[in-house]
TIKOL-77669 format. One record per atom (N, C-alpha, C): x, y, z. Coordinates in steps of 0.05 Angstrom, whole numbers, padded with zeros to 5 digits, always signed. Example, Ala and Ser with C-alpha at 12.3 -4.5 7.8 and 13.67 -1.06 7.14 Angstrom:
2
+00264-00114+00156/+00246-00090+00156/+00264-00066+00156/+00257-00045+00142/+00273-00021+00143/+00258+00001+00157/
# end
This chain:
156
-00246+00439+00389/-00236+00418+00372/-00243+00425+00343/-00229+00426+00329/-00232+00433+00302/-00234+00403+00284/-00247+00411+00258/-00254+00382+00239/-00235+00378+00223/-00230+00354+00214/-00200+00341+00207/-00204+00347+00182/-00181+00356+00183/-00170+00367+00152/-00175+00343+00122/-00193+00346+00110/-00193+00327+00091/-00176+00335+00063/-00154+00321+00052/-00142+00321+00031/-00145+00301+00007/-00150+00309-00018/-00143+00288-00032/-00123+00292-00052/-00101+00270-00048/-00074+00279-00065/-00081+00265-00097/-00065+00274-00116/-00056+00260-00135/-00034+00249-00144/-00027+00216-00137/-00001+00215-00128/+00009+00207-00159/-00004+00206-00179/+00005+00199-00208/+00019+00223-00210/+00013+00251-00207/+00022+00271-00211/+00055+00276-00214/+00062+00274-00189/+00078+00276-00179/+00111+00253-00193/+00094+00222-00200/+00114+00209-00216/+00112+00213-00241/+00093+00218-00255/+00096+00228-00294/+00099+00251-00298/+00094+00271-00285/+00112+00295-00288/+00119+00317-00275/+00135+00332-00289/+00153+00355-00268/+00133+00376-00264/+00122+00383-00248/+00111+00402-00242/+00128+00432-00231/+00120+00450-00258/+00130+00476-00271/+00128+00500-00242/+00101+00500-00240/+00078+00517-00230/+00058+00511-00219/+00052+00520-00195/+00023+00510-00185/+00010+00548-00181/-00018+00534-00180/-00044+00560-00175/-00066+00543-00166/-00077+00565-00150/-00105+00551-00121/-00128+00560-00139/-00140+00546-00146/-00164+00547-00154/-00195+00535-00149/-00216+00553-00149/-00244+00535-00132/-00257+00522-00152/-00275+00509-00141/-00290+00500-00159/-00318+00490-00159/-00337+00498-00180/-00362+00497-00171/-00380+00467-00178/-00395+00466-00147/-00396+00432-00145/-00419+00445-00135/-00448+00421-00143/-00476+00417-00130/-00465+00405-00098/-00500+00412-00084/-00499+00393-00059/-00493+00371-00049/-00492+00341-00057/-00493+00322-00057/-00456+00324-00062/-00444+00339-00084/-00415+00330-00085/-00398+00335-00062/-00404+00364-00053/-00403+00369-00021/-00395+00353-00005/-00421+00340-00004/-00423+00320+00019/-00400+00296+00020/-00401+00289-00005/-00383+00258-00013/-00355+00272-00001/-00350+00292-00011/-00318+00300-00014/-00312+00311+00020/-00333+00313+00038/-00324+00319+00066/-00316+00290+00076/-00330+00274+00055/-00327+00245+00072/-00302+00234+00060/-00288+00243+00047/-00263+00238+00034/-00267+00223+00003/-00295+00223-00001/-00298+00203-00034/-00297+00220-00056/-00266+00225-00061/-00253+00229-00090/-00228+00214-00099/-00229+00231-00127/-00204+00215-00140/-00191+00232-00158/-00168+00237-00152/-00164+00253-00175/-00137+00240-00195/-00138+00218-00194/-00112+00197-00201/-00112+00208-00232/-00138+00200-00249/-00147+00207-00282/-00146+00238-00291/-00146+00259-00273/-00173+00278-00268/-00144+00300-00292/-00157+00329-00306/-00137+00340-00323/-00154+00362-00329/-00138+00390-00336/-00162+00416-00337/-00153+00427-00362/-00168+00431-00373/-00165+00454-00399/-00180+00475-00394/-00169+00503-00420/-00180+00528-00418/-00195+00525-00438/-00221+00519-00444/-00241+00526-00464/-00262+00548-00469/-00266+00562-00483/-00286+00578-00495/-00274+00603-00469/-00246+00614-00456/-00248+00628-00433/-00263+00613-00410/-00265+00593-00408/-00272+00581-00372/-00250+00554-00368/-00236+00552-00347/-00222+00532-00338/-00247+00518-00331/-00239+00487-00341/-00256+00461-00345/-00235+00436-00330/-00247+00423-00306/-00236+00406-00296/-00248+00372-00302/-00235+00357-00320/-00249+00327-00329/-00235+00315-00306/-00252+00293-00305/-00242+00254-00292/-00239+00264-00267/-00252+00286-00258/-00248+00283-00230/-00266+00273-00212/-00268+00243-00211/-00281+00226-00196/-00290+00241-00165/-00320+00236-00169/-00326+00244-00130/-00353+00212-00135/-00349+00202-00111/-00368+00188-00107/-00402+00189-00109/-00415+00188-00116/-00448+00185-00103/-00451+00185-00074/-00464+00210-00068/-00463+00212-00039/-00485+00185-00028/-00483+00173-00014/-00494+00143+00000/-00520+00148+00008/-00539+00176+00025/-00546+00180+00034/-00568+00199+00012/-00562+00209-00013/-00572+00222-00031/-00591+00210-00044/-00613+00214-00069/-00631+00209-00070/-00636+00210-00105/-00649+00207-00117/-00655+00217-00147/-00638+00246-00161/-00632+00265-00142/-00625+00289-00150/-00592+00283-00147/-00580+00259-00136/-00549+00252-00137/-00535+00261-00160/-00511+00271-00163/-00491+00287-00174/-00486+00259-00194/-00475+00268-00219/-00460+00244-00231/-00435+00248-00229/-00420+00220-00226/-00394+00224-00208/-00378+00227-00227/-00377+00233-00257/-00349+00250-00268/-00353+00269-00287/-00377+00285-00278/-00380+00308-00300/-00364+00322-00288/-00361+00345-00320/-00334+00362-00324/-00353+00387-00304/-00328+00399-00290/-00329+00413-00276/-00315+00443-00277/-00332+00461-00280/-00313+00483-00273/-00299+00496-00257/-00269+00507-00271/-00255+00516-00242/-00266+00548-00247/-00265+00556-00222/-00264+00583-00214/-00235+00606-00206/-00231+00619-00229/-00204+00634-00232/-00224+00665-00248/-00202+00681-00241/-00203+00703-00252/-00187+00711-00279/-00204+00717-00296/-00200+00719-00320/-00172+00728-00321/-00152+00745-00311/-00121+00748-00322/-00110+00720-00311/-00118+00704-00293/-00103+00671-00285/-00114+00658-00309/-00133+00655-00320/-00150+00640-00342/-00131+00647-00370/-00127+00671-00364/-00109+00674-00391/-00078+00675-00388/-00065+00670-00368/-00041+00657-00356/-00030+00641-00361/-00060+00610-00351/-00051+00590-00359/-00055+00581-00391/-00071+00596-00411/-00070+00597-00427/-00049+00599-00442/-00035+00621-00437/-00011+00623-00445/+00009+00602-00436/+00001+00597-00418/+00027+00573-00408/+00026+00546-00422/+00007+00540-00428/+00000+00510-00428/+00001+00509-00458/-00007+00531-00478/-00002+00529-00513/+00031+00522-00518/+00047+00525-00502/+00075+00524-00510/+00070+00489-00501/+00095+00481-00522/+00092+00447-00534/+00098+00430-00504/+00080+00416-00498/+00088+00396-00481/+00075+00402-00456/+00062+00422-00450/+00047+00435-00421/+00025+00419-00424/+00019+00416-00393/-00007+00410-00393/-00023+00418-00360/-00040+00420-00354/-00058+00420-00324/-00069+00400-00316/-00061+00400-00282/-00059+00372-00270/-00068+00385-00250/-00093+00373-00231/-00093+00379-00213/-00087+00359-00190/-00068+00373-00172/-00047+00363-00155/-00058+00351-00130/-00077+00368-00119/-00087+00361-00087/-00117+00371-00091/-00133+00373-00074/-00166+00379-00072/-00166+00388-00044/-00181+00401-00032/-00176+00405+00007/-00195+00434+00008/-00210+00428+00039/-00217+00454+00044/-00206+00467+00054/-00212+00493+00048/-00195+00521+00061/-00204+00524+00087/-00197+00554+00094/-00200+00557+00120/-00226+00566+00123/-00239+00580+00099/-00274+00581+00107/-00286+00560+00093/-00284+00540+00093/-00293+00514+00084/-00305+00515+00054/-00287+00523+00041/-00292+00517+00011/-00267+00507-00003/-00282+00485-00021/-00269+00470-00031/-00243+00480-00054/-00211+00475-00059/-00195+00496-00077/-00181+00465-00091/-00181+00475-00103/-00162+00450-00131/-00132+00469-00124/-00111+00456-00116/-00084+00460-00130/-00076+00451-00159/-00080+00470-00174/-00075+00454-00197/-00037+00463-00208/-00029+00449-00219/+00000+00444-00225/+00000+00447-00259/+00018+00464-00266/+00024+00465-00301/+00054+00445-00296/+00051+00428-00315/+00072+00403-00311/+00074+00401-00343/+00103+00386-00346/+00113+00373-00366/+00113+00346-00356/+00100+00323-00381/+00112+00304-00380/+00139+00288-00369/+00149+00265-00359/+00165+00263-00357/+00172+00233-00379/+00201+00232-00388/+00200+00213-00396/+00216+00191-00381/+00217+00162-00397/+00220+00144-00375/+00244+00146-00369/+00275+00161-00385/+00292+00165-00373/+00296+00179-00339/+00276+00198-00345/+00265+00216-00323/+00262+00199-00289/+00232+00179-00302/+00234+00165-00280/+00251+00144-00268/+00267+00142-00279/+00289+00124-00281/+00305+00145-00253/+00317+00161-00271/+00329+00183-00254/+00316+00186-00226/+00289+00184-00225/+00279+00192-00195/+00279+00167-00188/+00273+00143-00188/+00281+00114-00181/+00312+00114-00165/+00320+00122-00180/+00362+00119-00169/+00353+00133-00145/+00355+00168-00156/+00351+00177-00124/+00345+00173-00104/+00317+00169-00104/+00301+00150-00083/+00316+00132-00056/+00330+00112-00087/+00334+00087-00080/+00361+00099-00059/+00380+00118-00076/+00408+00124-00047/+00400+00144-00032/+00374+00159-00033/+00372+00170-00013/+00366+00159+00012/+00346+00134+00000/+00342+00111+00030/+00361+00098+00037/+00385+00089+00019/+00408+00072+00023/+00424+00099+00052/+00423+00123+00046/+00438+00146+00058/+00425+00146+00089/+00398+00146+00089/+00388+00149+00102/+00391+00130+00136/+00390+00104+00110/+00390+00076+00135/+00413+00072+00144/+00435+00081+00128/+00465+00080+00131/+00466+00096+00154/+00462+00124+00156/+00462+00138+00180/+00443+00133+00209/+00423+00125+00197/+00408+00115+00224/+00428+00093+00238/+00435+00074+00223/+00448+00049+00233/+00483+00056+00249/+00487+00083+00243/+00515+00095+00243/+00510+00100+00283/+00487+00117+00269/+00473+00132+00302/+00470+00106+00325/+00452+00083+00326/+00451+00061+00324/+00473+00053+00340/+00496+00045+00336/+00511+00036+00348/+00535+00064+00363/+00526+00082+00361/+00532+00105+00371/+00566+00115+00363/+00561+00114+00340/+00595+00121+00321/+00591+00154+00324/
# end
């Protein structure tokens, strides 16, 4: 029996903007953060990465106080670094200086040798015409959807 896959999404992501590009990136966390994040206590709703001084820097990414920890407990939103290899570091560099880019990280999850990887996403803004636009969709793709279930339903 294998241990259940723990994810944590960012579902802001996904409605304020278009996401360009994604890249898997790790990231280096003390003991105690570990712990919280197997138990599922993060957040990455706020959370945003810049390239400073050459090191990818991950802010607002909320992880809980592990419950069980002691005086040496992690504080739950220091900036964090990601772990990338200097030609990805200078990638997204390049990507993100052009007007309106920014880094978002998308999901959080362990891999298959149990270390922790940020999906992070290069996204543009969206504006509210935008979400407007994904609202409509939405809305007739479920109108499409129930229409055909209900078709099936009475067996047309």
């Amino acid at each position: 029996m294998s241990a259940p896959e723990i994810q944590i999404h960012n579902h802001k992501a996904g409605r304020d903007y278009h996401i360009l590009d994604t890249l898997e990136a790790g990231i280096e966390l003390r003991g105690t953060e570990v712990k919280s994040l197997r138990g599922g206590q993060g957040n990455l709703s706020d959370a945003f990465a810049r390239i400073e001084q050459g090191q990818a820097l991950l802010y607002n990414f909320h992880i809980s106080p592990y419950d069980k920890g002691n005086r040496e407990n992690h504080e739950p939103k220091r900036i964090r670094r990601l772990l990338l290899h200097k030609h990805e570091i200078f990638k997204l560099q390049g990507m993100v200086a052009t007007e309106g880019k920014t880094l978002i990280p998308l999901k959080a999850y362990f891999d298959k040798n149990n270390r922790l990887k940020i999906l992070l996403g290069i996204c543009k803004g969206k504006t509210h015409g935008d979400k407007r636009q994904d609202i409509k969709k939405r809305d007739t793709d479920r109108e499409i959807r129930r229409a055909i279930s209900n078709r099936l339903k009475r067996g047309g």
